[in-house]
N, C-alpha and C positions, 0 to 999 in steps of 0.2 A: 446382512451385507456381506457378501463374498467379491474378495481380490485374489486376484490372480498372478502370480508372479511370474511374470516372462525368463527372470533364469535361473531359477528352481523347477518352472515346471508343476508345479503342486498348487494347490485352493489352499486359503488360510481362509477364517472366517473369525469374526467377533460375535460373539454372545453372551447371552447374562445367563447365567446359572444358580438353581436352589443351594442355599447355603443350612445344612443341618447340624446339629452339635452331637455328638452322641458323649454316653457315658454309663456305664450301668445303670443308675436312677439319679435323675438331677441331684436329690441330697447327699451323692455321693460324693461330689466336686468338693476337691477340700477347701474353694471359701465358703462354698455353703454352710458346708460342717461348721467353721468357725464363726457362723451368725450373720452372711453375706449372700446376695440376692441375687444370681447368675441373669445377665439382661443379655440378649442376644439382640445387636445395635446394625446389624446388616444382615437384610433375608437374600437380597442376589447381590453376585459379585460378577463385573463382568471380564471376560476373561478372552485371549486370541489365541487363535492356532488351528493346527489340521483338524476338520470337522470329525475325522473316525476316531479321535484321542480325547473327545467331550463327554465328560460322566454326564451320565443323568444328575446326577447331583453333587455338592461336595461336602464330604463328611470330616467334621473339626472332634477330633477327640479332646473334651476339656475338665478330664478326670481330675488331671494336676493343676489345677486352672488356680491358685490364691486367694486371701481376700486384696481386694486392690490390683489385682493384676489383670490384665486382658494380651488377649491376641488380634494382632492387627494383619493387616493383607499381606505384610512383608514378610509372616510367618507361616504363611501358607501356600504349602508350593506341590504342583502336579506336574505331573513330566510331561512334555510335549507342547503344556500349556503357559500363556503368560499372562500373568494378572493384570488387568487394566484400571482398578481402581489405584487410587494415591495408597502407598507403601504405607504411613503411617494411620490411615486410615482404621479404623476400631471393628473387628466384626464381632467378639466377644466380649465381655468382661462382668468381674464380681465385684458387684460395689457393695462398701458398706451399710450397712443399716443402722438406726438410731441403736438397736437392742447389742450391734459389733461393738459400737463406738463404747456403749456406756462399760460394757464388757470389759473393754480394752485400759478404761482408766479406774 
């Protein structure tokens, strides 16, 4: 879908875009390390803005990533672009596993 804005002058466009996680090796994620199961809970996110500032894809570094903790849309941000999923929305996170949990207590 391409708008046009009469006083800008310029094409915006919405699109959905590959969402990838990168990290040295999955088990390197420190909730992994601590016995927690890295789920990756959103493959596209859709996103608006000038069509020549659209990555082929976007890359989520989730080295530091917790156990229990995730990154959500409102924590991912490219310049030019705007994210159009809901802010609190989930695109990563490390959940526990029964093997964390018994761990833990």
């Amino acid at each position: 879908m391409c708008i046009t804005s009469p006083l800008s002058g310029w094409n915006c466009i919405s699109f959905t875009t590959a969402v990838f996680l990168t990290s040295p090796t999955v088990s390197s994620t420190a909730g992994v390390k601590a016995g927690g199961k890295l789920a990756l809970n959103m493959r596209k996110m859709k996103v608006n803005g000038i069509y020549t500032n659209f990555p082929d894809r976007v890359v989520i570094d989730v080295t530091e990533l917790g156990l229990g903790k995730k990154i959500a849309v409102g924590d991912v941000h490219i310049e030019g672009l705007t994210m159009m999923n809901p802010k609190d929305a989930c695109v990563a996170e490390v959940k526990a596993t029964r093997q964390s949990a018994a761990a833990a207590q």
